[in-house]
C-alpha positions as CSV (number, residue, x, y, z in Angstrom):
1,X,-9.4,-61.5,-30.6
2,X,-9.8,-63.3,-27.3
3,X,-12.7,-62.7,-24.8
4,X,-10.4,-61.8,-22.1
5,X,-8.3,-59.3,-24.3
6,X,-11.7,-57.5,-25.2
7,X,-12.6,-57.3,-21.5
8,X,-9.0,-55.4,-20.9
9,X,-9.7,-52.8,-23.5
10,X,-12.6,-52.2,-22.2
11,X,-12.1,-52.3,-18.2
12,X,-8.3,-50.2,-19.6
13,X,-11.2,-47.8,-21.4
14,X,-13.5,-47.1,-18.7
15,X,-10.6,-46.8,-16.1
16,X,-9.3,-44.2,-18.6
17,X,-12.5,-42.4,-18.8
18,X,-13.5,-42.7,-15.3
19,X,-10.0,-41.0,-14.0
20,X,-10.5,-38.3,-16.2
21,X,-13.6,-36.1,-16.0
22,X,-13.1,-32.6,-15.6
23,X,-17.1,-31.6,-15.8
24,X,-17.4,-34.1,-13.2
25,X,-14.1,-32.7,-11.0
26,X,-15.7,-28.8,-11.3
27,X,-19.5,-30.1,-10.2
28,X,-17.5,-31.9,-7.3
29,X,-15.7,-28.9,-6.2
30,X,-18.8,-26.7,-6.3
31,X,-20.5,-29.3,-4.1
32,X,-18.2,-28.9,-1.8
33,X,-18.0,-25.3,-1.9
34,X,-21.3,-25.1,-1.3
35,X,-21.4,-27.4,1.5
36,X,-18.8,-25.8,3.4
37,X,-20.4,-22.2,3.1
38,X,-24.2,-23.5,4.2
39,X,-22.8,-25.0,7.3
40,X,-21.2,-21.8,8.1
41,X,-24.8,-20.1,7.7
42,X,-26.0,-22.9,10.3
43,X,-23.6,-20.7,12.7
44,X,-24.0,-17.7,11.7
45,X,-22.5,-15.8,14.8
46,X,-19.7,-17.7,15.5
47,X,-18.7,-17.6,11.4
48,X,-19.4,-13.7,11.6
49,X,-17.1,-13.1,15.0
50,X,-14.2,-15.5,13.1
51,X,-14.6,-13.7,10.2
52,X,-14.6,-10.5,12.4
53,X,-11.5,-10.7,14.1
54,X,-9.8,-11.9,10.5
55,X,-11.1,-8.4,9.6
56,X,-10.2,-6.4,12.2
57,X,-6.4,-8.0,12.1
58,X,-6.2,-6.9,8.4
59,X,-7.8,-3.7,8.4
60,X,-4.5,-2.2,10.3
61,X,-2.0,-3.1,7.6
62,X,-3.8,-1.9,4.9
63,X,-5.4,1.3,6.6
64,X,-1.8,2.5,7.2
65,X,-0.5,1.3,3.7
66,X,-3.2,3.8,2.3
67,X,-2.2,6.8,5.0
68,X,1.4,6.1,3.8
69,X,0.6,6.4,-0.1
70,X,-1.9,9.9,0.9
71,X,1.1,11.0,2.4
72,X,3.7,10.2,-0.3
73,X,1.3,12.0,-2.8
74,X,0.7,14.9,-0.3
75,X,4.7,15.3,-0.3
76,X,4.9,14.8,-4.3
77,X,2.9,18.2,-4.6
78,X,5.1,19.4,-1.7
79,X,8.3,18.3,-4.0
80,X,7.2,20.2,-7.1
81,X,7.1,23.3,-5.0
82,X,11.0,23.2,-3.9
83,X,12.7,26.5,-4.8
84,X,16.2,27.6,-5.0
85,X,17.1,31.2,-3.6
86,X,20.0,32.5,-6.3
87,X,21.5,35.1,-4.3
88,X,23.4,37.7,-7.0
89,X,26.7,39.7,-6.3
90,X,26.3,43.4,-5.6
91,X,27.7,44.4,-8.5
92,X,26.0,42.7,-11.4
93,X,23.9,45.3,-13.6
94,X,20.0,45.4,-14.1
95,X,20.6,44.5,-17.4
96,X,22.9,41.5,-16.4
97,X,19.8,40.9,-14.4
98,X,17.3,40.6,-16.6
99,X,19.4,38.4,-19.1
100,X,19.8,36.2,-16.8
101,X,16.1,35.8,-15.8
102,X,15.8,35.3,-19.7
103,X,18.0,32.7,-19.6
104,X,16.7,30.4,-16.3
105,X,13.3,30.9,-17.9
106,X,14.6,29.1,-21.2
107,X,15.5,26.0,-18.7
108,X,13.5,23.3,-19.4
109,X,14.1,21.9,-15.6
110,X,13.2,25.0,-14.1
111,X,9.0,26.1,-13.7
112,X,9.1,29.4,-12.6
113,X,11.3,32.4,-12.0
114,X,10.8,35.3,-9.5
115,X,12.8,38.2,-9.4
116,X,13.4,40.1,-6.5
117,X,15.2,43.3,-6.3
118,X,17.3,45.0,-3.8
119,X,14.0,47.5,-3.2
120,X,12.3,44.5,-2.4
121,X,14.4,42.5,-0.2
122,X,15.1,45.8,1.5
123,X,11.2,46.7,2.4
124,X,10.2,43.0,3.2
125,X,12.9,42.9,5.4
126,X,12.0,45.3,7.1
127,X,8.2,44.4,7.2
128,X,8.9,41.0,8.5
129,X,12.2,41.3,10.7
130,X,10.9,44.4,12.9
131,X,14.4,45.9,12.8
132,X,13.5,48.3,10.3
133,X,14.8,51.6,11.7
134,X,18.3,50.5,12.0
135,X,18.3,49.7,8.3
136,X,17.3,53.1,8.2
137,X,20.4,54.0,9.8
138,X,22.6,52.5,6.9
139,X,24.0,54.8,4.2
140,X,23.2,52.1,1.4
141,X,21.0,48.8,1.0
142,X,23.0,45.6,1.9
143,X,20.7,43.2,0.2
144,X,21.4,41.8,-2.8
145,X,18.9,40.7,-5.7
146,X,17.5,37.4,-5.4
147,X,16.3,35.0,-7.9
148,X,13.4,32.4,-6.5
149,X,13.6,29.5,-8.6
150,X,10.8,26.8,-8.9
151,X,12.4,23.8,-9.7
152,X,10.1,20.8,-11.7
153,X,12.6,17.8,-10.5
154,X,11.1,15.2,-8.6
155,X,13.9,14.0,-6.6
156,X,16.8,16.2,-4.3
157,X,19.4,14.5,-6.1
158,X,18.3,16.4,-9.5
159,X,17.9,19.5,-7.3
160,X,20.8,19.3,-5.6
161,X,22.4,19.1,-9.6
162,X,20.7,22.0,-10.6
163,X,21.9,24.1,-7.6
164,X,25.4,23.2,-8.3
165,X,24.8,23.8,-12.1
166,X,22.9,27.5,-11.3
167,X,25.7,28.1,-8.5
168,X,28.5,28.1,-11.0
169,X,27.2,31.1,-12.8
170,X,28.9,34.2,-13.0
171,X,25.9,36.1,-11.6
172,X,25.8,34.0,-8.5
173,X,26.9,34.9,-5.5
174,X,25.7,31.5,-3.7
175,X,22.5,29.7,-4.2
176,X,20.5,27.7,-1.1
177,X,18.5,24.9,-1.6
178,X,16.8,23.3,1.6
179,X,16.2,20.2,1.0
180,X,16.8,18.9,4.7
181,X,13.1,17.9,5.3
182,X,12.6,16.2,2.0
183,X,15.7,13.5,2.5
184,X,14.3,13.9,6.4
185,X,10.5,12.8,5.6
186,X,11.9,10.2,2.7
187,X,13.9,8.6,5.5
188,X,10.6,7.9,7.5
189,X,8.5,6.9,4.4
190,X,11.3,4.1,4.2
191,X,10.7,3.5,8.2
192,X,7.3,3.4,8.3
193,X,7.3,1.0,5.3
194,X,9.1,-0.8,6.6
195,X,7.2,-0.9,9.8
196,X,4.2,-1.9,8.0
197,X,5.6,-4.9,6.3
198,X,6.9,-6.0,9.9
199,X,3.1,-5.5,11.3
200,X,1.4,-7.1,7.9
201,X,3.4,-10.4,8.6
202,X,2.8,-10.2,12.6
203,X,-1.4,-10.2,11.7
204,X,-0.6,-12.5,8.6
205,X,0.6,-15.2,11.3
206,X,-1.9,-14.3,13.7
207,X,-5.1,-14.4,11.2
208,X,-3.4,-17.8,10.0
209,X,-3.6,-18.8,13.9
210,X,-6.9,-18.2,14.1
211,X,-8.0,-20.2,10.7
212,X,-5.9,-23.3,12.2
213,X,-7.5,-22.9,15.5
214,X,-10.8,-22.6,14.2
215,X,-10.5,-25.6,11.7
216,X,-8.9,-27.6,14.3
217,X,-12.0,-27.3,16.6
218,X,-14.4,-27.9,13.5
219,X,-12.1,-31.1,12.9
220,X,-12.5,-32.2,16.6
221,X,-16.4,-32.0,16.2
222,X,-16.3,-34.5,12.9
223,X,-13.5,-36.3,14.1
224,X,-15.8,-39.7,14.1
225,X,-17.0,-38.8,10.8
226,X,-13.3,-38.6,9.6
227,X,-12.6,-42.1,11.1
228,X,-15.5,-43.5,9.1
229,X,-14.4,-42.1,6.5
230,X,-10.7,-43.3,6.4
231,X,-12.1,-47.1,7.9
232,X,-14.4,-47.0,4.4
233,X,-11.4,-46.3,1.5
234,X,-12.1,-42.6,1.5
235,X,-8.6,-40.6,0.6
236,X,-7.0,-38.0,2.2
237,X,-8.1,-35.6,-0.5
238,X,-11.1,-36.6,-0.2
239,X,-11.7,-35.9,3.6
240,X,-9.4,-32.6,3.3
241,X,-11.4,-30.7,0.3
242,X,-14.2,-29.4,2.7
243,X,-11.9,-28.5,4.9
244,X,-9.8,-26.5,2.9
245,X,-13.0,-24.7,1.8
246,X,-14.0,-23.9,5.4
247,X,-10.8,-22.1,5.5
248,X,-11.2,-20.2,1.9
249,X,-15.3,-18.9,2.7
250,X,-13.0,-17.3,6.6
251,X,-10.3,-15.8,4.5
252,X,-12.6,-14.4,1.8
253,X,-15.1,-13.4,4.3
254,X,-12.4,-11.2,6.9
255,X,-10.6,-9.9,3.3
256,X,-14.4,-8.4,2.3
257,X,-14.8,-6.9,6.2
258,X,-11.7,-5.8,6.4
259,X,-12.2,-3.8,3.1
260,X,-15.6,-2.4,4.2
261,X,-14.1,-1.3,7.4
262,X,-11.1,0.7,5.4
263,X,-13.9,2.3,3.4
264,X,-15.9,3.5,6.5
265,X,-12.9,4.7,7.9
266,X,-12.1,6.9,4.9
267,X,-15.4,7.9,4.8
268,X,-15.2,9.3,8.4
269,X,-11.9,10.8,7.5
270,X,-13.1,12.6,4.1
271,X,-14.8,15.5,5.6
272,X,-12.0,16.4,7.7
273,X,-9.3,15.8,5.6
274,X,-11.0,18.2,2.8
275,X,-11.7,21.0,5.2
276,X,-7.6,20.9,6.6
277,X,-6.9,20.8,2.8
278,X,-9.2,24.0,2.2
279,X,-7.6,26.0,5.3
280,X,-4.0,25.8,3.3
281,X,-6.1,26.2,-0.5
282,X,-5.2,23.2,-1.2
283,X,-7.3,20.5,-3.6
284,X,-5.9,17.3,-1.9
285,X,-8.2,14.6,-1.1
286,X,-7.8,11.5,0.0
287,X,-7.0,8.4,-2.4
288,X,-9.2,4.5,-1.6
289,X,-8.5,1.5,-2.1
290,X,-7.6,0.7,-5.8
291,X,-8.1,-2.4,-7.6
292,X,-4.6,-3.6,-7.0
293,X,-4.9,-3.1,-3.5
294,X,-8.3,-4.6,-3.1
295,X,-7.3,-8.0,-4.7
296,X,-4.2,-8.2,-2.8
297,X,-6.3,-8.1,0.1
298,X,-9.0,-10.4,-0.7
299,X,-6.4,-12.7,-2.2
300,X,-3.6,-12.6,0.6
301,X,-7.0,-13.2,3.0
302,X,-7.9,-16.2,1.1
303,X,-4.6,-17.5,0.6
304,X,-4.1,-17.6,4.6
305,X,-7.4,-19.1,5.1
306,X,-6.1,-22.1,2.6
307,X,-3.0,-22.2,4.4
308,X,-4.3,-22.3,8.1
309,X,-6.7,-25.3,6.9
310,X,-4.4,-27.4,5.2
311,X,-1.8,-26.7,8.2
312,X,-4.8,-27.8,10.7
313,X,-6.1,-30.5,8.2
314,X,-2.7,-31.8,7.7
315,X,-1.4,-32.4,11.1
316,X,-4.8,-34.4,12.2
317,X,-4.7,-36.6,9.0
318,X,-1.0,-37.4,10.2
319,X,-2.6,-38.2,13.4
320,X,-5.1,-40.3,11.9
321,X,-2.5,-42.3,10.1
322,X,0.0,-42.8,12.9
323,X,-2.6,-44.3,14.8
């Protein structure tokens, strides 16, 4: 074999093993990393007030995402408590009556079952309507029995089924479901979600405004170094790594600020919250910021740093090369 075919193989070899070298790629990257984050201590309250007003911009989105999923599980207990009114003709029997109690407390769709009789009807009416001597006046009571049925559906469309299933008995003289303010307060779940998403991607673009603002100004400052950097072989990779790092340690940093100030707002919120919930004996508290939530935070934050450096990075490397 020929001197000069060895010296291939081996420059071919060392090439080959020079390219790839993933220890060596990692160790680079955590240089870097590094790098970026101590020059951002060096500035400690300019980092902090970028990272601040990252914070703040994300803190609104994600605040209201959490008062809308409080207040879809608030209305899921609300739900559960939907009852039908089953107002029976005049002239079924009591023992009609109770048979068909027995039978509505045999339905697997249906939690509860309150009977009220005509007595009933007759002295709440007249405890609650205040026109209780002129139904003193009348020769017979006009009310009829009533059957309160709790319902365990979770939509109106299942209890708008059952009320046509339990107004088709023979018993029934008509049954009333109200289900108005359920369809009502669904229709502005779906607006304010709505709304949300709008205002997430308004502050998305704005945070990503202020990464590419901020990293053009730190490009500006090392612009020389950048020159002398091109003029000596280095690659756009190269120059753009640090960079793009700047931009992750701003993301990550607003993400983590903005989730400490959702936490302090809840915890401001708690004590209020639990005592309105105690007035109306109810156990509802309020629900944080879950795992899913928190990484889609931190992550979405990070992912806009990335994007608003390579955006800033990309347009002055562009520059660099027209000229």
């Amino acid at each position: 074999m020929s001197g000069g075919s060895r010296k291939k193989r081996r420059s071919a070899s060392f090439d080959t093993h020079r390219r790839f070298q993933p220890h060596a790629w990692i160790l680079r990257h955590l240089q870097v990393a590094l790098a970026s984050l101590g020059r951002l201590t060096r500035s400690p309250l300019s980092t902090l007030m970028t990272a601040a007003v990252i914070g703040i911009a994300l803190t609104l989105p994600t605040g209201l995402h959490l008062l809308l999923s409080n207040l879809q599980l608030l209305s899921a207990g609300w739900d559960g408590t939907t009852s039908i009114s089953i107002f029976i003709k005049q002239e079924v029997k009591p023992e009609q009556l109770d048979q068909l109690v027995s039978r509505l407390r045999a339905e697997p769709r249906i939690a509860g079952v309150r009977l009220i009789t005509r007595e009933q009807a007759l002295e709440e009416f007249q405890r609650l309507s205040g026109f209780s001597g002129a139904l003193e006046a009348l020769e017979e009571n006009p009310l009829p029995p009533v059957v309160v049925v709790t319902s365990t559906l979770e939509s109106p469309e299942q209890a708008e089924t059952l009320l046509a299933e339990l107004e088709q008995l023979g018993e029934t003289d008509f049954a009333q479901l109200d289900m108005q303010w359920v369809r009502r307060f669904q229709a502005i779940t779906e607006i304010a979600q709505r709304a949300i998403l709008v205002l997430a991607s308004l502050l998305g673009a704005a945070v990503l405004l202020v990464v590419v603002n901020t990293i053009r100004l730190e490009i500006q400052n090392r612009h020389a170094e950048i020159e002398i950097t091109k003029l000596i072989g280095g690659t756009d990779a190269f120059i753009r790594r640090p960079f793009l790092y700047l931009g992750i340690w701003y993301g990550l940093s607003g993400g983590i600020i903005a989730w400490l100030l959702v936490l302090l707002s809840l915890q401001l919120l708690e004590a209020p919250v639990a005592q309105l919930a105690g007035l109306y004996q109810s156990g509802f508290s309020l629900i944080g910021i879950d795992a899913p939530t928190f990484l889609m935070l931190v992550g979405g934050s990070t992912l806009l740093g990335l994007a608003g450096s390579w955006i800033a990075v990309g347009r002055h490397l562009a520059g660099v090369e027209t000229t």
